[in-house]
N, C-alpha and C positions, 0 to 999 in steps of 0.2 A: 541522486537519491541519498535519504540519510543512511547510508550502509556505512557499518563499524564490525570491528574485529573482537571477539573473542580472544583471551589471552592463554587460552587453551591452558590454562593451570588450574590448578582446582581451588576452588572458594572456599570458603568457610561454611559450615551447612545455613547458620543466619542468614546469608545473603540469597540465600534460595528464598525464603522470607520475602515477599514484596507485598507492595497494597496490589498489584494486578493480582498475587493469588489468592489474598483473602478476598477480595470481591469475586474470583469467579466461583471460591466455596458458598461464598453469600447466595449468588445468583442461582445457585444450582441445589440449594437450600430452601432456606425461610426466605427466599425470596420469588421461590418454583410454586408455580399455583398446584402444579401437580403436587409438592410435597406437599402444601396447606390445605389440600382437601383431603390428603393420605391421612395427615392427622385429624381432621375431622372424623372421619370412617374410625379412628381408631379409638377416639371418644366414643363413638357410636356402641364399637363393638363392648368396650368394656363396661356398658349400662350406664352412661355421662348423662342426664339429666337436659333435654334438648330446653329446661328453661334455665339452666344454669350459667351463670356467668363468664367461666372456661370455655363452653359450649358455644355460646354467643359473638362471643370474641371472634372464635378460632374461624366461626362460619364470616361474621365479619369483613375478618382480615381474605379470606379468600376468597369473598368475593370481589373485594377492593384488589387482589393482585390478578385476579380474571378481567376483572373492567380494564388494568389498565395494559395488559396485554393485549386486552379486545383493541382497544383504541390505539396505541401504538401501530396492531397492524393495520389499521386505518388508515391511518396516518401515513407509513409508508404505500399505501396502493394509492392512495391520492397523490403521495410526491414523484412516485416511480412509474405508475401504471404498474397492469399484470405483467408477470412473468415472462419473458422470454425461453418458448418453447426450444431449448438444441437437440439437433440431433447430430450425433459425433460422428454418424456414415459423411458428414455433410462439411463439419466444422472442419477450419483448417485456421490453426492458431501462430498468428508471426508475434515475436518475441525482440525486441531489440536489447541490446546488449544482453545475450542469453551464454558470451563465454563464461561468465564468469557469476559467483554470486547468486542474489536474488534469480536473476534471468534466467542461472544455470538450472538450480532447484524445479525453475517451473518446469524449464523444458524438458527435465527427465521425468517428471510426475506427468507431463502428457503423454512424452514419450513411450514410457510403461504401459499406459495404457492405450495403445497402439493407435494412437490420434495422430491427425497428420499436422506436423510442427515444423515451421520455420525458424529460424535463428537468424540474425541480422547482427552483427557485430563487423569490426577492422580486425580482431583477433581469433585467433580458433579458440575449441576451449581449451583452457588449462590442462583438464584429464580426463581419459576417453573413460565413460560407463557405461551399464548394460541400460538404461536410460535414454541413451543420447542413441541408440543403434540404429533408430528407423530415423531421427531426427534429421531436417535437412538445413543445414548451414550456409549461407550466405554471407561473404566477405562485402562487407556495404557500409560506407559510412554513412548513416543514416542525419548527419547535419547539411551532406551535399543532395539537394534535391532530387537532381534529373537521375542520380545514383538509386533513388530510393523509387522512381518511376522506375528505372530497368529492373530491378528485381524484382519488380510486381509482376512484371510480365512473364518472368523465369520462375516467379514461384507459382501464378495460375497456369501456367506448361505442366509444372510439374508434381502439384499437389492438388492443386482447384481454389477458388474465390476466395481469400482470406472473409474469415465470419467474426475472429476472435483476436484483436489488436493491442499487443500488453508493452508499453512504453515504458521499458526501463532504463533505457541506457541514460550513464551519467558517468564523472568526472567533478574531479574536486582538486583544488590547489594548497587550502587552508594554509592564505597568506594572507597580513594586511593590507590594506585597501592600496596603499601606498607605495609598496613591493609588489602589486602585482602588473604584470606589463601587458600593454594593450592585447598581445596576443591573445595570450590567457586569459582576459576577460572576456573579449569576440569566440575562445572556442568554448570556454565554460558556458556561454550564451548560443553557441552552434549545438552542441551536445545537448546538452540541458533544454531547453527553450527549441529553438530551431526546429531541432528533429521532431520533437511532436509534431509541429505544424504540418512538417514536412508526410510524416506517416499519416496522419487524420487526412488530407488533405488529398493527398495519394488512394487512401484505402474505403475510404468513410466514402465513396460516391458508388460502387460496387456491391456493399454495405447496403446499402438506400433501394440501390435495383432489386435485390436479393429476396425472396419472398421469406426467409426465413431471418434475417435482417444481422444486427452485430454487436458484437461487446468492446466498448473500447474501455478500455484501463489506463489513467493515469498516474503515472508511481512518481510522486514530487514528495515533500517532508515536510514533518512538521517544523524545521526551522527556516522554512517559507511562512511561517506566521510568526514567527519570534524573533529571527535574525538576528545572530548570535559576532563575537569578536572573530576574527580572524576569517571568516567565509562571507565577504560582502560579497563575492560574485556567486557565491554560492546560494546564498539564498536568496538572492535577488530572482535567480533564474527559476527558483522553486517557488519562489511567490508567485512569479508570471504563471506558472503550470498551473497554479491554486484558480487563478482569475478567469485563465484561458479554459479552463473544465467548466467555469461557473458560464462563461459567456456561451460556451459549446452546447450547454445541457439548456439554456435559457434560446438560442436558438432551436433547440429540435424540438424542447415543448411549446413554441409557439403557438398557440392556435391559426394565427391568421398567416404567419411567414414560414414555420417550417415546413423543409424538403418533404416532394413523398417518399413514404417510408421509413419518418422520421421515428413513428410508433414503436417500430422493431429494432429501433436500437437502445443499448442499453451502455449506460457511464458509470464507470466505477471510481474515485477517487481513492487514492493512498495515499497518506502523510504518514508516514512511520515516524519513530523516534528514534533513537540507536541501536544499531542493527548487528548483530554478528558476522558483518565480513569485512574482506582486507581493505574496502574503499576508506574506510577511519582507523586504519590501525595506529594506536597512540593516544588515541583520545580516551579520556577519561569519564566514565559517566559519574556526574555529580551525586547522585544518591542511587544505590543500588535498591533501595526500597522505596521509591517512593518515582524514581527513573531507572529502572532496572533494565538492562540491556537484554533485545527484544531477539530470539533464535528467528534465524534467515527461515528457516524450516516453519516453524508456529506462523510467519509469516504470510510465506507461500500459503501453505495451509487455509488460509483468512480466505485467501485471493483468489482461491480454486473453488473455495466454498462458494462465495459470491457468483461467481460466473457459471462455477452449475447451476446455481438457484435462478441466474437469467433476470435478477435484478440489479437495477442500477443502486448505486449508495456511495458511503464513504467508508473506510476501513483507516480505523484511528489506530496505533499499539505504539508505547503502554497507555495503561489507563488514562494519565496523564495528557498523553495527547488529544484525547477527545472534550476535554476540556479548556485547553490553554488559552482560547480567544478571550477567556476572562480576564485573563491578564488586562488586556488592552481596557477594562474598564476602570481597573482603577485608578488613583490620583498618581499623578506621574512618579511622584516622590515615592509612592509604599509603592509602585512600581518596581522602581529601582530599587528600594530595599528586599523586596522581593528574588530579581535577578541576581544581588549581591549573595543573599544568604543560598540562593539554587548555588551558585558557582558558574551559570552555567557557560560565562564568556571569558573563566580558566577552561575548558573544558580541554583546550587547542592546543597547550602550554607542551603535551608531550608527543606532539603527531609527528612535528618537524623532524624530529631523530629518525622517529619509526620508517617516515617514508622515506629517508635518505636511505636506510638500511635495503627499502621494498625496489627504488630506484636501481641502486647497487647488484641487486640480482634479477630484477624483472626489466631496468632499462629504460622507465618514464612513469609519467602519469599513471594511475589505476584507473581502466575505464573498465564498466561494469557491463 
């Protein structure tokens, strides 16, 4: 996953500055139906002339942001279906790579709220919280298959039917193509790639029986759509993730071939962008305004929201990310000139250090 570190130093207040916060004052603005009919009422109140020009506009514009809200949520109930109804006496949420990181965050925000939570990781967590107290941990590498069938069976002993499926775990090497040795490509592609298979595969037919059905989560990146200098295995294995959601969700809305019970489930996609944890510590984000590095927390946050609401989607952060496939339309040239002036395949230029440092006291790889 795209996870990056926070350099836990304090910013300049500018850099708090980005286009993701002036779009969400936008949004939550003059671009809130609710505010443009507030202001309407408030022409009203102060005797605004309902043939007046100000008048006309304002009803207008708010109606043009009602319509396109209206439509919007059309729009998603045609691509998602309704809701999936949870109920959390019922939910039992496994997590992979939950020591650390993203994984960890989710699992103490279920945890708290006294949901029953597995954890799937090869590492404990880092540091025990009041989060983690009811949470139940499983030592599993989840790139060995028949590993990830036994703990299915330990985890329905001893929680009940996984409902709610959040595929996080990942690893990263951030070497060129050319330094990186066959191992490290087959486990970046074990980790990475593999273990979903292996989890969906595993959990998603339980899922399907289940009258109440299930959430899977896919957490891959957005430089699965960009593929950046120094992470060809990396993003190779997050483009797979990108395709494998697409092929996953195109099989369960089949009409004519998908499983039964395909209705009750629901697919989440995650491409993040740069992330605040230790999995990138070193990396650099090319604009802090415009690619602002994204809190692990605001993240989770996205992710927790989606899955109570029991719809399927995609969860882009920052802003940026939910736009980047434009890239790929334009002329290869202002492509590239594009790429050049981002920075963004310098981005990698200061990892090498950071991780040797992270190696030196943690003793390998950062898996998440």
């Amino acid at each position: 996953m795209s996870n990056h570190v926070s350099s836990g130093q304090s910013r300049p207040w500018y850099e708090h500055i980005t286009i993701d916060l002036l779009a969400r004052v936008l949004n939550n603005s003059i671009f809130q139906p609710f505010i443009a009919w507030l202001a309407l009422l408030c022409q009203s109140a102060v005797g605004a002339s309902s043939t007046s020009f100000r008048f006309r506009a304002t009803l207008n514009y708010a109606c043009l942001l009602s319509l396109f809200s209206f439509l919007k949520l059309l729009d998603e109930l045609y691509a998602y279906g309704r809701p999936r109804k949870l109920d959390w006496d019922e939910e039992v949420v496994v997590i992979t790579g939950g020591a650390r990181g993203l994984g960890k965050i989710l699992a103490e925000v279920y945890g708290m709220r006294g949901a029953s939570v597995a954890v799937l990781d090869v590492q404990k967590p880092s540091k025990e919280s009041e989060g983690l107290a009811g949470v139940e941990v499983y030592e599993c590498d989840v790139g060995d298959a028949e590993a990830v069938e036994k703990v299915k069976l330990q985890i329905e002993t001893d929680l009940g039917i996984p409902t709610i499926l959040i595929n996080n775990a990942g690893i990263v090497y951030g070497k060129p193509l050319l330094s990186l040795g066959s191992h490290e490509v087959e486990k970046s592609f074990k980790v990475n790639t593999l273990a979903h298979f292996n989890t969906i595969r595993t959990f998603l037919p339980t899922m399907l029986a289940s009258k109440t059905g299930g959430t899977i989560v896919t957490v891959a990146s957005v430089l699965g759509k960009l593929g950046a200098s120094h992470l060809s295995d990396y993003t190779a294995t997050k483009a797979a993730l990108i395709a494998m959601h697409s092929s996953l969700r195109a099989e369960l809305n089949s009409p004519s071939t998908a499983p039964e019970g395909a209705a009750n489930i629901r697919t989440v996609l995650v491409t993040p962008g740069q992330l605040s944890t230790n999995l990138f510590q070193g990396v650099k984000t090319p604009s802090s305004f415009l690619g602002p590095v994204v809190e692990t927390v605001e993240l989770a946050r996205e992710i927790v929201k989606m899955v109570d609401s029991g719809m399927s989607g995609e969860i882009s952060l920052p802003l940026y990310a939910r736009w980047i496939d434009w890239l790929h339309v334009l002329p290869p040239g202002l492509g590239k000139l594009v790429r050049g002036l981002s920075g963004m395949d310098r981005a990698m230029e200061g990892f090498g250090a950071a991780q040797s440092k992270i190696s030196k006291m943690a003793g390998g790889v950062k898996v998440q």
